[in-house]
C-alpha positions as a Markdown table, in Angstrom:
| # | Residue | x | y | z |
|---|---|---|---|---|
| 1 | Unk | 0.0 | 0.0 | 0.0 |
| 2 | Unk | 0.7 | 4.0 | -0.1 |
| 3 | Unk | 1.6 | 4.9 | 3.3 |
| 4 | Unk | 2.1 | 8.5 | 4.4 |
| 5 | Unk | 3.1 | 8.6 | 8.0 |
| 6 | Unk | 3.1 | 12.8 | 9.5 |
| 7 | Unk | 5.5 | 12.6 | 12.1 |
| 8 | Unk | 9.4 | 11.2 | 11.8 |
| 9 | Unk | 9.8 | 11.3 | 15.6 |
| 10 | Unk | 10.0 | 7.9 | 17.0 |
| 11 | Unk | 6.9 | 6.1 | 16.8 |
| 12 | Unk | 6.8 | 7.6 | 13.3 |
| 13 | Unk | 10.6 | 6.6 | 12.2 |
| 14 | Unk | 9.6 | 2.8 | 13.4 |
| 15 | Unk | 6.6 | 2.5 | 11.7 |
| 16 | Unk | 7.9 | 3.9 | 7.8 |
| 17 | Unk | 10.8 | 1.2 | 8.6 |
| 18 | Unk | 8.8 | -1.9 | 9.6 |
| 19 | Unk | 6.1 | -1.1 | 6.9 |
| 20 | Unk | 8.9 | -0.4 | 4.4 |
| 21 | Unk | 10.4 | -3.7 | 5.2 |
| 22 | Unk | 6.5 | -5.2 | 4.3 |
| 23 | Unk | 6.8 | -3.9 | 1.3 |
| 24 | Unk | 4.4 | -0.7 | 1.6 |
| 25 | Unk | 5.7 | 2.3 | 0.0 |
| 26 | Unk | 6.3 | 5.0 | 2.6 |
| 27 | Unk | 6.2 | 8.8 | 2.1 |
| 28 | Unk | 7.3 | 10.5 | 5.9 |
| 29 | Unk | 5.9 | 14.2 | 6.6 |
| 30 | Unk | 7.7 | 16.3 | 9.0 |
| 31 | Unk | 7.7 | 20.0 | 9.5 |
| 32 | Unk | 11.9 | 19.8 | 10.2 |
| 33 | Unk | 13.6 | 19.5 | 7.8 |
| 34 | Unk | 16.4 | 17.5 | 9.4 |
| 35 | Unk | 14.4 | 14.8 | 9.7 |
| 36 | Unk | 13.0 | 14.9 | 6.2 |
| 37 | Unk | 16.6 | 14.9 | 4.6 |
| 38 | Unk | 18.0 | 12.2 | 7.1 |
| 39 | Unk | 14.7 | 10.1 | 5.7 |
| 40 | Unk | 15.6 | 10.8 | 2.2 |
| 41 | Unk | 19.5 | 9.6 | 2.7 |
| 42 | Unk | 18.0 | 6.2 | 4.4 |
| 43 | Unk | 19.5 | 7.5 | 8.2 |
| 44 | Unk | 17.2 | 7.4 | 11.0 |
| 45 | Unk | 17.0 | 10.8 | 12.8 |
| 46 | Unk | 16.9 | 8.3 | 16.7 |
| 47 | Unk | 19.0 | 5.6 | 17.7 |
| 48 | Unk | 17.3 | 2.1 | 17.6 |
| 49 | Unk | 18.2 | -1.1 | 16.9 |
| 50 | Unk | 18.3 | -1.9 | 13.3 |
| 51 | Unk | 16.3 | 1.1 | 12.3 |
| 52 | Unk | 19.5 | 2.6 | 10.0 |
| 53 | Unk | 19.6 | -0.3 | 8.0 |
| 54 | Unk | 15.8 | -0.9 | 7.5 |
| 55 | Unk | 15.3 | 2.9 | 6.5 |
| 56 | Unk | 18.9 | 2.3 | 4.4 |
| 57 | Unk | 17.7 | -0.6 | 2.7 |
| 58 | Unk | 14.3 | 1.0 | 1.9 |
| 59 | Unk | 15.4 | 4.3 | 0.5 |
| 60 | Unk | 17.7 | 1.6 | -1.8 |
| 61 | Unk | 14.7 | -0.1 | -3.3 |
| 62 | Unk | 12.4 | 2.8 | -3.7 |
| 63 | Unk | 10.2 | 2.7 | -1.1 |
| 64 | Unk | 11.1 | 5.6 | 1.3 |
| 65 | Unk | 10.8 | 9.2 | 1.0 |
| 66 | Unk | 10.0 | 12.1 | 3.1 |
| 67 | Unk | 8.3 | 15.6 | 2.3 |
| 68 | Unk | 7.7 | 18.9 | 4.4 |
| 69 | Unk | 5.0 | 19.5 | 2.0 |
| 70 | Unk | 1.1 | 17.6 | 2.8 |
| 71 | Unk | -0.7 | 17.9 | -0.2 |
| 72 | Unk | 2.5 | 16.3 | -2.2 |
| 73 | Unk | 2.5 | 13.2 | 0.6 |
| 74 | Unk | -1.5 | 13.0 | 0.7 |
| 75 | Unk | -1.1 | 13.0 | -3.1 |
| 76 | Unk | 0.8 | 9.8 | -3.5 |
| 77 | Unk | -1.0 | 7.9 | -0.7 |
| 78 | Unk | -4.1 | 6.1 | 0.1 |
| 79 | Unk | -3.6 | 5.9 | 4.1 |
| 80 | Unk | -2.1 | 8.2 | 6.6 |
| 81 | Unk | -0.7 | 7.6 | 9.9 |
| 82 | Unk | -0.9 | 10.4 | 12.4 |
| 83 | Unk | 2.6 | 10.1 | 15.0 |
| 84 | Unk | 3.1 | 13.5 | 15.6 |
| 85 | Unk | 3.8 | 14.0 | 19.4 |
| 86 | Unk | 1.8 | 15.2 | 22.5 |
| 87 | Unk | 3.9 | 16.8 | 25.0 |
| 88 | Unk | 3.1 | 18.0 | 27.9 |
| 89 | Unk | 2.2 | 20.9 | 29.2 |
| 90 | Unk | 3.7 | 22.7 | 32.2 |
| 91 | Unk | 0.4 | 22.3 | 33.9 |
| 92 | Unk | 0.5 | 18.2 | 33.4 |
| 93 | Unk | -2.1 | 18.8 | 31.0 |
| 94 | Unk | -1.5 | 17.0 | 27.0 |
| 95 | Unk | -0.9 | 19.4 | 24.5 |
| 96 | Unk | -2.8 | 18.2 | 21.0 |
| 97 | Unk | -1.2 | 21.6 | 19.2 |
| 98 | Unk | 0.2 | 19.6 | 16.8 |
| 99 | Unk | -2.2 | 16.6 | 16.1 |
| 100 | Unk | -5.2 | 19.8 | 15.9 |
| 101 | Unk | -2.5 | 21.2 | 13.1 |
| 102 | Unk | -1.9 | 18.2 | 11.3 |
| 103 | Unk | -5.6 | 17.2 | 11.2 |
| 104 | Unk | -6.4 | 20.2 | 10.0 |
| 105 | Unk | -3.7 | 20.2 | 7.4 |
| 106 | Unk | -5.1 | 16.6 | 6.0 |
| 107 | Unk | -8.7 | 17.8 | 6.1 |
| 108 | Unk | -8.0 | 21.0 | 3.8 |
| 109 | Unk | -6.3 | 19.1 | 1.2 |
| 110 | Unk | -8.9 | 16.5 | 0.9 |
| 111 | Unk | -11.8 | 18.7 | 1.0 |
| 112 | Unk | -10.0 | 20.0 | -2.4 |
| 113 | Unk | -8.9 | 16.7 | -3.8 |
| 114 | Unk | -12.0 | 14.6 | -3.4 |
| 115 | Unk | -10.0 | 11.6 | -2.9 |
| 116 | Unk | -10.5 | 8.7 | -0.4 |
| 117 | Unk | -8.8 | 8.3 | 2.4 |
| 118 | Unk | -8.0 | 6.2 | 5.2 |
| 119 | Unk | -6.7 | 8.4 | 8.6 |
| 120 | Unk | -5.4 | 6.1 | 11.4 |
| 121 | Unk | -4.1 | 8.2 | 14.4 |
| 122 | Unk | -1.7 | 6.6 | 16.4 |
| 123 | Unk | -0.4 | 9.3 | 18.8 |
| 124 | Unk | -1.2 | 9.0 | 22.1 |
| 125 | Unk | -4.1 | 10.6 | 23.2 |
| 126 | Unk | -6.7 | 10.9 | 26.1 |
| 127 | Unk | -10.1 | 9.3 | 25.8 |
| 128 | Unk | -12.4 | 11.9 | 23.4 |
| 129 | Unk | -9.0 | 13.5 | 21.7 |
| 130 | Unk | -10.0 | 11.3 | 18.4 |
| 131 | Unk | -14.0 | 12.0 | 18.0 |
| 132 | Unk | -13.5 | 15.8 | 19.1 |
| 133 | Unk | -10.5 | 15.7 | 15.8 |
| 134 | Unk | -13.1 | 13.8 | 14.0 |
| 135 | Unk | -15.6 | 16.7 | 14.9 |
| 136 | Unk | -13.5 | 19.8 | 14.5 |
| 137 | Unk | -12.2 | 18.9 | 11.7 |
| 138 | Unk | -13.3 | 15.8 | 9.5 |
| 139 | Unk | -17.5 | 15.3 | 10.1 |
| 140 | Unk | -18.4 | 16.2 | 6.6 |
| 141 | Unk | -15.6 | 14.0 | 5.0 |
| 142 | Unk | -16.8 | 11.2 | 7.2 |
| 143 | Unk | -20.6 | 11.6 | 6.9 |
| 144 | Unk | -19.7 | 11.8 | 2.8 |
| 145 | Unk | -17.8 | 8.2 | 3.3 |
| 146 | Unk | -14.5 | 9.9 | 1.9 |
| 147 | Unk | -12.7 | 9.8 | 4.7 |
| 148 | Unk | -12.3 | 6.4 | 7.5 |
| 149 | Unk | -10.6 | 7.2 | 11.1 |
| 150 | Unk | -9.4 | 5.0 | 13.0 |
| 151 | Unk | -7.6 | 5.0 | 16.1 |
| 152 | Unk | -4.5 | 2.6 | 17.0 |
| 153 | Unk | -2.4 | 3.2 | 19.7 |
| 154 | Unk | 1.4 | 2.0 | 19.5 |
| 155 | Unk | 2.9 | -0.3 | 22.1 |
| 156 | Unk | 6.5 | 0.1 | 21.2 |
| 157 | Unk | 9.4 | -0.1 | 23.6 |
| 158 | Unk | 12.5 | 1.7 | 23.3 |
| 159 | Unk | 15.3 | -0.7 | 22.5 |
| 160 | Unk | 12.9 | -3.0 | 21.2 |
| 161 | Unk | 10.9 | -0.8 | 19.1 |
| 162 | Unk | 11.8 | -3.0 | 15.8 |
| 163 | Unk | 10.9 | -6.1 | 17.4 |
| 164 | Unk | 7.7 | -5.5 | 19.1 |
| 165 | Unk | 6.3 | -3.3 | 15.6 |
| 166 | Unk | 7.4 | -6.9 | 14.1 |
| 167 | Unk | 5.4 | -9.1 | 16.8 |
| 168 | Unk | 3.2 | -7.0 | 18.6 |
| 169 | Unk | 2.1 | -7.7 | 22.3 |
| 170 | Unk | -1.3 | -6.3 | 22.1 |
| 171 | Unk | -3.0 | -4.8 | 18.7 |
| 172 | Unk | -6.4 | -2.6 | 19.3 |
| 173 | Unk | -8.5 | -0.6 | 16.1 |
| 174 | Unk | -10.7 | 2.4 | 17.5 |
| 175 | Unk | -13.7 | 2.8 | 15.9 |
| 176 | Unk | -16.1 | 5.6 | 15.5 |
| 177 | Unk | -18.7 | 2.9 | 17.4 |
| 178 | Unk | -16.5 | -0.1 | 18.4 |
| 179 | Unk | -17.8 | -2.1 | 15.7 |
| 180 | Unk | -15.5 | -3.9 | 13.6 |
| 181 | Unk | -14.1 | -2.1 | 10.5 |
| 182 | Unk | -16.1 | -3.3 | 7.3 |
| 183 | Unk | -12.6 | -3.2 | 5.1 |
| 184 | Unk | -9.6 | -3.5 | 7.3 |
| 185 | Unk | -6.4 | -3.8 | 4.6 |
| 186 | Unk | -5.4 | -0.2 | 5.8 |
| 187 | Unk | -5.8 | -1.1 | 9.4 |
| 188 | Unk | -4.3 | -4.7 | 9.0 |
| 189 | Unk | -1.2 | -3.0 | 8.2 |
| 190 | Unk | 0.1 | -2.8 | 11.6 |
| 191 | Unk | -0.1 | -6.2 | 12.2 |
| 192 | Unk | -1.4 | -8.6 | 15.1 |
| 193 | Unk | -5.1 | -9.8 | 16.3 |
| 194 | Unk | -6.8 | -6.4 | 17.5 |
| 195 | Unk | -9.3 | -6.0 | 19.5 |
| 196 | Unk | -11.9 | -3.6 | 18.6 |
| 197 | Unk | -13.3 | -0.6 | 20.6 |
| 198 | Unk | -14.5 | 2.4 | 20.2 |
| 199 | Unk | -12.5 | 5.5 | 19.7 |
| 200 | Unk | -12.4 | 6.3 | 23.5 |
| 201 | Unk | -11.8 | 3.0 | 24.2 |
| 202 | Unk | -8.5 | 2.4 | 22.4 |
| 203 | Unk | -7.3 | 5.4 | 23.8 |
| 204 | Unk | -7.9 | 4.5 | 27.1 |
| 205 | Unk | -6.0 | 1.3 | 26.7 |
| 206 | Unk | -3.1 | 2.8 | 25.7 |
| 207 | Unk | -3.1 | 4.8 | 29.1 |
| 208 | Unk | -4.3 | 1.5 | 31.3 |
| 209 | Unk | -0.9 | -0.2 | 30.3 |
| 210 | Unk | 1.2 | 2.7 | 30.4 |
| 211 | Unk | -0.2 | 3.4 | 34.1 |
| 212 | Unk | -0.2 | -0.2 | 34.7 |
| 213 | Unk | 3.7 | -0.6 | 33.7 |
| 214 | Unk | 4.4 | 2.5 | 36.0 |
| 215 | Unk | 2.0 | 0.9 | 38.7 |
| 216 | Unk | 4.0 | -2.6 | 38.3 |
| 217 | Unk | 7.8 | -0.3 | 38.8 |
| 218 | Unk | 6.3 | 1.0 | 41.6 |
| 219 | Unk | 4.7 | -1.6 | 43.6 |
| 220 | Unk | 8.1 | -3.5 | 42.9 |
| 221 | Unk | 9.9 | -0.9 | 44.4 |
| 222 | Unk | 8.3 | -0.5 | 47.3 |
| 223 | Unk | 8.2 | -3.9 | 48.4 |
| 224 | Unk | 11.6 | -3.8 | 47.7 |
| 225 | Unk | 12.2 | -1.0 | 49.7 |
| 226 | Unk | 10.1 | -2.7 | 52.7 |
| 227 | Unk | 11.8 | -6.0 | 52.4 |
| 228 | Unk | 15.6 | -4.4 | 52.7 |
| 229 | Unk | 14.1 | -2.0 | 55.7 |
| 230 | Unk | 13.2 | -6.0 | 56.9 |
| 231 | Unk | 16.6 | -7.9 | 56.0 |
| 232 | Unk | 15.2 | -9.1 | 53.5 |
| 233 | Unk | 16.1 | -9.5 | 49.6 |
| 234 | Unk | 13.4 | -7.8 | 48.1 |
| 235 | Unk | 14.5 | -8.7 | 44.6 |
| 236 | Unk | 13.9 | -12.4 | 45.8 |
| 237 | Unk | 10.8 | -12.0 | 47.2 |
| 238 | Unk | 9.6 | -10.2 | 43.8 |
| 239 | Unk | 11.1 | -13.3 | 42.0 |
| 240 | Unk | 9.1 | -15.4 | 43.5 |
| 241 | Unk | 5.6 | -13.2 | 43.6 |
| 242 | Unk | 5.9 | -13.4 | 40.0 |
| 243 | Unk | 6.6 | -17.6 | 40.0 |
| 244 | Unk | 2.5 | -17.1 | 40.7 |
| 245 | Unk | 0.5 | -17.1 | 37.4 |
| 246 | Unk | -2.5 | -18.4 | 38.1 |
| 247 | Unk | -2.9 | -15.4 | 41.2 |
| 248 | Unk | 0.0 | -12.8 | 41.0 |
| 249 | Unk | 0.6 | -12.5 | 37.0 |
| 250 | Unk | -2.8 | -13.5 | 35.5 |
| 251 | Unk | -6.4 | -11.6 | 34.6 |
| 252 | Unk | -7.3 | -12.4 | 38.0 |
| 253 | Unk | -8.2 | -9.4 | 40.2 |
| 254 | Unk | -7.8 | -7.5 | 37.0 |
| 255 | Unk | -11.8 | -7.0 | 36.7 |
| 256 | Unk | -13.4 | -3.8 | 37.9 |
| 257 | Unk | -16.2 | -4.5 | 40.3 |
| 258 | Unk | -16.8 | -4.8 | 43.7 |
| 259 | Unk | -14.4 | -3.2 | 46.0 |
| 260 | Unk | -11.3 | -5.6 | 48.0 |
| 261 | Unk | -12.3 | -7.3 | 51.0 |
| 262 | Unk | -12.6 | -10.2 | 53.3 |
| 263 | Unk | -10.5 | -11.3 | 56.2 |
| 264 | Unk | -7.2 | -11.0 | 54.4 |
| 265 | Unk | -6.4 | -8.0 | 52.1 |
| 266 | Unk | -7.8 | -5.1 | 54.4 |
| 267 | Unk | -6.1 | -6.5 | 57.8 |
| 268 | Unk | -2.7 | -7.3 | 55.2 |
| 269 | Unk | -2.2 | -4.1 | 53.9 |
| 270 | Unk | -2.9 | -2.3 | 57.0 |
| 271 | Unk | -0.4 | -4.4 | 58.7 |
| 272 | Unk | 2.7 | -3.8 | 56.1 |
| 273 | Unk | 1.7 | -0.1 | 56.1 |
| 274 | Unk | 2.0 | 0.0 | 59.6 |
| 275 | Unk | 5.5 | -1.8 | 59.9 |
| 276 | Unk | 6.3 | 0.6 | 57.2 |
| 277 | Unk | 5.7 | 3.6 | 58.7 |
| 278 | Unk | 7.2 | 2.1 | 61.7 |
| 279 | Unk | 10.0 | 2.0 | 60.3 |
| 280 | Unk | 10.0 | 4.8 | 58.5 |
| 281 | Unk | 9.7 | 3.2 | 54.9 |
| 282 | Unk | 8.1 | 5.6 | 52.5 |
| 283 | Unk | 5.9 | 3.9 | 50.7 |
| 284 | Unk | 3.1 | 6.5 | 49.1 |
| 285 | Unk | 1.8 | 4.1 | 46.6 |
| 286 | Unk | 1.1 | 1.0 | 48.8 |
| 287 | Unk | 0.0 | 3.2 | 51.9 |
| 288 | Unk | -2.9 | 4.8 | 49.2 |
| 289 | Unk | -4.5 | 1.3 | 48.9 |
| 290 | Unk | -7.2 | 1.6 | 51.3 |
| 291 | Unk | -8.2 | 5.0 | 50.6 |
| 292 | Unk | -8.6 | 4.1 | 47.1 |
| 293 | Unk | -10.3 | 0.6 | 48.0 |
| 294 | Unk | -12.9 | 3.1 | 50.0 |
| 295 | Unk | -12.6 | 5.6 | 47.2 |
| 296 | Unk | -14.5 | 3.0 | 44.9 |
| 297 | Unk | -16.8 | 2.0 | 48.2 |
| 298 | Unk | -18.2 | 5.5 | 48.3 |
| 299 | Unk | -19.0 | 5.4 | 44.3 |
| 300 | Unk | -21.0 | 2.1 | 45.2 |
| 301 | Unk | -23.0 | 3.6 | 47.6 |
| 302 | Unk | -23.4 | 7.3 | 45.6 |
| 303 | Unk | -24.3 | 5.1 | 42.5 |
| 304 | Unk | -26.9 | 3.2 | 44.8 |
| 305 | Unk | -28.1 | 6.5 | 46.2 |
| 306 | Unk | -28.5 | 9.1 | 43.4 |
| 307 | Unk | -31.4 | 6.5 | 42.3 |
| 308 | Unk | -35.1 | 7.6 | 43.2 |
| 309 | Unk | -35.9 | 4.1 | 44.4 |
| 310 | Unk | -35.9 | 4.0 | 48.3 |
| 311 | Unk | -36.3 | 0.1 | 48.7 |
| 312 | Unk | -33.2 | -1.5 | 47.5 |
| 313 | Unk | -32.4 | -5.6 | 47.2 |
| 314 | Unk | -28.8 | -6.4 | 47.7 |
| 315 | Unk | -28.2 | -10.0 | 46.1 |
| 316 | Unk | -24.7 | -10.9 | 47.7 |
| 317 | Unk | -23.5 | -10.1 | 51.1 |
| 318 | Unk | -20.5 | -11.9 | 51.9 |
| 319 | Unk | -17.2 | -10.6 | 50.5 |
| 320 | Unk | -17.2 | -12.7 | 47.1 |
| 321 | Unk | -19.1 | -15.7 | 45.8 |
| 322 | Unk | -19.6 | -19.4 | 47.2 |
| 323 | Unk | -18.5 | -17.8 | 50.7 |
| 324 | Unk | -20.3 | -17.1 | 54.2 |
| 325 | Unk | -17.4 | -14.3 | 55.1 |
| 326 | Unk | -18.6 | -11.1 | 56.0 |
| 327 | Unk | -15.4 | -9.5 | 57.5 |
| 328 | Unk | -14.7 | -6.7 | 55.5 |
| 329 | Unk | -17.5 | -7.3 | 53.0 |
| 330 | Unk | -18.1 | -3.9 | 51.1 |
| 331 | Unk | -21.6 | -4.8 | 50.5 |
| 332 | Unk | -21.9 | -5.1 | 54.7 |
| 333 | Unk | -20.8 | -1.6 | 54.5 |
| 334 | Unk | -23.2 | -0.7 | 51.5 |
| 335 | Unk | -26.4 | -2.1 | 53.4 |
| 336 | Unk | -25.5 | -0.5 | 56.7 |
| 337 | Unk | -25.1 | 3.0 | 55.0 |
| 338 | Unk | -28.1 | 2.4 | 53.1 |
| 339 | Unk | -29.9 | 1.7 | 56.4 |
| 340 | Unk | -28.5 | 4.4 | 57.8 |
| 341 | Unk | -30.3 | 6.6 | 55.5 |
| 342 | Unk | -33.3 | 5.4 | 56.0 |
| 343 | Unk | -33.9 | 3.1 | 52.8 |
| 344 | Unk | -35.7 | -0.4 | 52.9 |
| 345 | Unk | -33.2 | -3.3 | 52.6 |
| 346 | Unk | -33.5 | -6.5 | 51.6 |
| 347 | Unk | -30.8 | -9.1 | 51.8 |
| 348 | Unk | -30.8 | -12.4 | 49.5 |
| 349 | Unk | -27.5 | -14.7 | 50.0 |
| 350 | Unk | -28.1 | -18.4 | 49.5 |
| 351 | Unk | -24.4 | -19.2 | 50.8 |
| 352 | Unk | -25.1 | -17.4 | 54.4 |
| 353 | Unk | -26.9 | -19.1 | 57.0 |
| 354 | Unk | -26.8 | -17.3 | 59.9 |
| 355 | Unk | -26.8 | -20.0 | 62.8 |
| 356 | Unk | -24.0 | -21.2 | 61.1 |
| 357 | Unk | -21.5 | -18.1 | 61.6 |
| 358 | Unk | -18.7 | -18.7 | 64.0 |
| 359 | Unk | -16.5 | -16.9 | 66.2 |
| 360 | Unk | -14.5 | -13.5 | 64.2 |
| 361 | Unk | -17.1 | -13.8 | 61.4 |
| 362 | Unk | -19.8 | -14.0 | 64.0 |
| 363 | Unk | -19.1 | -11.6 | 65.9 |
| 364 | Unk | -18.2 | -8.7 | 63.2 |
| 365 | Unk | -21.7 | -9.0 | 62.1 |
| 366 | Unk | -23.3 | -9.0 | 65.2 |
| 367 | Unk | -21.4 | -5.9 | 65.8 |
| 368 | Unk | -22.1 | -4.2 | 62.5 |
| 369 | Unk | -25.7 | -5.5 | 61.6 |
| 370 | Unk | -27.1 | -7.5 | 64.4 |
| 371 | Unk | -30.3 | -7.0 | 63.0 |
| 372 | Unk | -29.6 | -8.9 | 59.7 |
| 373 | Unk | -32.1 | -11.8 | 60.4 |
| 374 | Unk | -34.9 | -9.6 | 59.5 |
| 375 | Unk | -33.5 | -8.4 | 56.8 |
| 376 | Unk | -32.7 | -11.8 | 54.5 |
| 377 | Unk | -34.8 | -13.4 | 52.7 |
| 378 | Unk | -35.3 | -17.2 | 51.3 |
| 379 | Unk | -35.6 | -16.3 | 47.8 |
| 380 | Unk | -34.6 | -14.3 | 45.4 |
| 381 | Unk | -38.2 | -13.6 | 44.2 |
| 382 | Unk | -39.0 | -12.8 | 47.9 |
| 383 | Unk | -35.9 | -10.0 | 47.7 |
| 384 | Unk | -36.7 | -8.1 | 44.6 |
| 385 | Unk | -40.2 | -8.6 | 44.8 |
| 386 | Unk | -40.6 | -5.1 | 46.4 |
| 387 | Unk | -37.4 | -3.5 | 45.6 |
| 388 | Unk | -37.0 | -0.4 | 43.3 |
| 389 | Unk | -33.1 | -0.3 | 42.9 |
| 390 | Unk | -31.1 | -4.1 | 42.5 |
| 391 | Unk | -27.5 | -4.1 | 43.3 |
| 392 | Unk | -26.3 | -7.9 | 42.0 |
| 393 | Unk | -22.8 | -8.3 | 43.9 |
| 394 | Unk | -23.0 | -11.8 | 43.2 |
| 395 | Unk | -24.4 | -14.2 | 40.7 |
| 396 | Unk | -26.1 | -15.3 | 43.4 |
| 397 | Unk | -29.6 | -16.6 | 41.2 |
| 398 | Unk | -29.5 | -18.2 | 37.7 |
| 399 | Unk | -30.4 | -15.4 | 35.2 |
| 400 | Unk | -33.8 | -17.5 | 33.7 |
| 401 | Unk | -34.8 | -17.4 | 37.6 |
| 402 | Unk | -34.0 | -13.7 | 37.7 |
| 403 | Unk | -35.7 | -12.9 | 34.3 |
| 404 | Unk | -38.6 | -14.2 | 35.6 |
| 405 | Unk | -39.1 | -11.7 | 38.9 |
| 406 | Unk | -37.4 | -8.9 | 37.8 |
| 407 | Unk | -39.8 | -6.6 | 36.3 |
| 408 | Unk | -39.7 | -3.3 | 34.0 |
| 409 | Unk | -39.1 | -0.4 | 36.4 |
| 410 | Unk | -36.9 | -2.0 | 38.4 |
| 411 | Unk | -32.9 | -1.1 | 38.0 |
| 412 | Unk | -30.3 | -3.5 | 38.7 |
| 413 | Unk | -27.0 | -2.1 | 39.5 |
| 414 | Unk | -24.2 | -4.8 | 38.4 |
| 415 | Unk | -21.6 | -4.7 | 40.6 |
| 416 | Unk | -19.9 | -8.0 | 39.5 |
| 417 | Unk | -20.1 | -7.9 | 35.6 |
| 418 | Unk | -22.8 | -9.5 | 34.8 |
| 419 | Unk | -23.5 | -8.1 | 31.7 |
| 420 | Unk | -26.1 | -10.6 | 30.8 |
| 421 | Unk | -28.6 | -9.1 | 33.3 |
| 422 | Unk | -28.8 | -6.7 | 30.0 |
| 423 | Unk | -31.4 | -8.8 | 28.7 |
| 424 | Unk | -33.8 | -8.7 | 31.4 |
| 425 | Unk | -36.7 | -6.6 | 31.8 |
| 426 | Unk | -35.3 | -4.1 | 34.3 |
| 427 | Unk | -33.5 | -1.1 | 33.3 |
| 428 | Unk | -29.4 | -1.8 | 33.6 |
| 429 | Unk | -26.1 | -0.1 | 34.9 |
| 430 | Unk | -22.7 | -1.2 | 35.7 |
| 431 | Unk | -20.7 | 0.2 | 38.1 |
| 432 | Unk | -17.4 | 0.6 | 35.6 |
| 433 | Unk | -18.7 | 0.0 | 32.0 |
């Protein structure tokens, strides 16, 4: 294909290489002129592994060449591949200067060519950067079908960039609606399986891992900082955290939903933070667990309260499924705040038997809801029969028992990702999605 590719920076100088070695013809666009003569000798303008002789090798054979000038790129090419940086501000905030300019740039000229075109944007940007672009600057040329946006974030690493274009850990396509592309040769250039979102979507994920890979640096360091404060070689311990992949290094946890807790996590990390403080072990990252872990607690009980309904059904109260533990259960602290408030509450848990509770468990909820007898029921029907507002914790009830007493009117709140409660009667909401 006719690739152009508007910024030679370095997710820009990567790209034109690995798509050059594919075969595509590349034209880069650059507003410095440095780069767009070290493109057109076949020298990289950054250092990276075996970029000088892919770009070398392609400039050889015909299939490089760079241009200050849009409408000459634009022109020769049938896609175009946004990498022009987003810096930061001094306030923190992303600057989109030069994406707004380039956008703008590509719009003009096609609005005067008429051609087709196919506009992937790849630099990174915050969720709703790509449809306000798309707004601003390209809504006619979309609603006429002339133009196709897409957005794909890059996952390169520096050192590696080469190798990761070449076998990519992740691929994603933004969509204007998160439905898969209808023709996706320009898309299927970058390689990979993608998964398929919409717009705001893909930018998100590129965000997720980035915080995620600072989260990971951070966490690591920390422990390690702990464990030396302890004697201990915290480069070990991490060693062997990450032996765990069915637990530690795994999609597990890695769900949004209900809030941490139980008898283990809460009492753990207020016991480490402790030592660590102590000790006098800075650890801001690991000491804002909690407050984050009641952060997403008070958006529970806000998204449970803002609702009209006054008689609310919780369907889970222990801390997680196929359990009777109710230390530390968020949905505890959900129905006591609820009842604080004055709302009706009903309680349906077919794993929690209350003659059965033993000594801490026991005696937590006698001390936080001694009155809980009344408030369970023996069925789910006899729950919801009542309730205005849902909040499924757990999948507590088969879904065809569920469709058949919920009822329009009602709204379940899904706490636990149960996105098939979509289908029923009852109006829907999730907590994260």
């Amino acid at each position: 294909m006719n690739v152009s590719i508007f910024g030679l920076g370095y997710v820009g100088a990567v790209t034109a290489a690995c798509l050059a070695e594919g075969g595509h013809r590349l034209v880069g666009v650059d507003v410095q002129r440095d780069k767009v003569d070290s493109f057109n000798a076949g020298r990289s303008p950054i250092v990276e592994p075996e970029l000088d002789q892919l770009l070398s090798a392609a400039r050889e054979q015909g299939r490089l060449s760079a241009t200050t000038d849009v409408e000459e790129a634009l022109g020769e090419t049938e896609v175009s591949l946004v990498c022009v940086g987003t810096p930061s501000l001094t306030s923190g905030r992303l600057n989109l200067d030069f994406v707004r300019k380039v956008t703008a740039q590509i719009a003009e000229v096609l609005r005067r060519s008429g051609a087709r075109h196919t506009l992937i944007f790849r630099s990174t940007m915050l969720p709703g950067s790509t449809r306000a672009l798309v707004e601003e600057f390209l809504s006619d040329l979309l609603a006429a079908g002339q133009v196709r946006a897409y957005y794909c974030p890059e996952f390169l690493r520096e050192g590696t960039a080469v190798a990761d274009f070449r076998a990519p850990s992740l691929a994603v396509i933004g969509t204007i609606d998160g439905e898969a592309p209808a023709t996706s040769e320009s898309v299927e250039l970058l390689g990979g399986e993608p998964e398929v979102l919409n717009w705001e979507g893909a930018e998100m994920i590129k965000y997720a891992c980035n915080y995620f890979h600072a989260l990971k640096v951070g966490f690591a360091n920390e422990i390690g900082r702990m464990a030396k404060s302890a004697g201990v070689d915290g480069a070990r311990v991490m060693e062997v955290v990450c032996a765990d992949t069915r637990l530690n290094i795994s999609p597990y946890y890695m769900r949004p939903g209900n809030p941490f807790g139980g008898s283990c996590l809460p009492k753990d990390v207020s016991a480490l933070t402790s030592l660590a403080r102590m000790e006098g072990v800075s650890m801001p990252l690991l000491e804002s667990t909690l407050d984050s872990n009641q952060a997403h607690l008070d958006l529970l009980i806000k998204t449970v309260t803002r609702q009209s309904g006054r008689r609310v059904a919780i369907l889970g109260l222990a801390f997680k499924s196929d359990t009777d533990d109710l230390r530390g259960s968020p949905m505890v602290a959900v129905a006591e705040t609820l009842l604080g408030r004055g709302y009706t509450l009903t309680i349906y848990d077919p794993q929690l038997n209350l003659s059965r509770l033993i000594g801490a468990n026991e005696i937590e909820i006698q001390r936080r809801m001694p009155h809980l007898a009344a408030l369970l029921r023996p069925t789910v029907e006899a729950a919801v029969r009542e309730a205005e507002v849902v909040v499924a914790a757990q999948r507590c009830a088969p879904l065809e028992v569920l469709a058949g007493v919920l009822r329009a009117g009602q709204h379940v709140i899904d706490v636990n990702g149960w996105r098939e409660l979509k289908s029923l009667p009852s109006s829907y909401e999730g907590l994260c999605w």
